[in-house]
N, C-alpha and C positions, 0 to 999 in steps of 0.2 A: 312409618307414619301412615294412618287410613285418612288417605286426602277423602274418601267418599264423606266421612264425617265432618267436615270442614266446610263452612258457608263458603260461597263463591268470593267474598272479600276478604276470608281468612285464607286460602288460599292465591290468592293476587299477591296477598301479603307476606305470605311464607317464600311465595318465589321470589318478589322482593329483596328480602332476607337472605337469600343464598344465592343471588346474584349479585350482591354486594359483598359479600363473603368472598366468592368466586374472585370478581373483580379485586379487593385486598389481598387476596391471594397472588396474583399476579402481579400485585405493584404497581398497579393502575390507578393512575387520581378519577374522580368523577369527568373530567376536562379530557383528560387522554382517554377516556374512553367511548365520550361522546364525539370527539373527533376523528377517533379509528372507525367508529360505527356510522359515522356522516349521521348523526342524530344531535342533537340541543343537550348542551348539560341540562336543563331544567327537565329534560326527557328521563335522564340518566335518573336522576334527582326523584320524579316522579315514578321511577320504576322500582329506585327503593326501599322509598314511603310506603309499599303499598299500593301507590294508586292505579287504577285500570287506566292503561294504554294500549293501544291497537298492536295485536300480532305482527304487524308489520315494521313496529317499533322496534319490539324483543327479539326480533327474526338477527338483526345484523350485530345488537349487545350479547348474543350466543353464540354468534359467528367470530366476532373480535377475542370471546373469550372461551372458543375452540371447545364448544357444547352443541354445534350444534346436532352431534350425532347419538344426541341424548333422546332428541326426536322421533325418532325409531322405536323407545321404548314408550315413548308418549303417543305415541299414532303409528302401530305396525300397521302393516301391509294387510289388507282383507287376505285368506286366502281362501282357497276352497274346500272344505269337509270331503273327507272319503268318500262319504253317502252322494253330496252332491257331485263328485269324479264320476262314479259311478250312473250315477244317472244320467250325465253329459254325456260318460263315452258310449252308450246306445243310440246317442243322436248325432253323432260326427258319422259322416260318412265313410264308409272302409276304403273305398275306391273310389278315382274319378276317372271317368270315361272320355272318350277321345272326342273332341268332337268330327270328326268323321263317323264315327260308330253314332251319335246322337243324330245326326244329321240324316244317316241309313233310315234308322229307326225310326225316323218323323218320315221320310217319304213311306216309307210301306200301309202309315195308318193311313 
């Protein structure tokens, strides 16, 4: 599926859709699931209608229903390009000096 083509509600609603799948999948009523998740059936209810609820909702009905290392693939890790490695490792320091030897160094100026 290209979620990029999907309005932001048709997409609320697909996940909806497969969060309740998931959930039947497991043998979960709406009740047992909103109780393992410390969340309201009516939450549960409204997540698989469809409707927009706060990430913090969906954080622990993915957690109950052992997804939530789906996350990873919805929001990796920045990391950094060769080019930018590269460019860093000219600005890290090669060596650090004692301060005894900086200390020299400042009295002589």
């Amino acid at each position: 599926m290209d979620w990029n083509v999907l309005s932001n509600a048709a997409i609320v609603q697909e996940t909806g859709k497969r969060i309740k799948a998931y959930r039947l999948k497991k043998k979960l009523s709406q009740q047992e699931l909103a109780e393992r998740a410390g969340i309201s059936i009516f939450t549960v209810a409204q997540i698989e209608h469809g409707k927009p609820v706060s990430i913090a909702m969906i954080v622990p009905v993915l957690r109950v229903l052992r997804l939530l290392d789906n996350l990873e693939a919805l929001l990796p890790e920045v990391g950094v390009s060769p080019v930018e490695m590269l460019k860093l490792k000219g600005k890290q320091p090669q060596r650090i000096r004692s301060k005894k030897l900086i200390l020299h160094l400042q009295s002589k100026e």
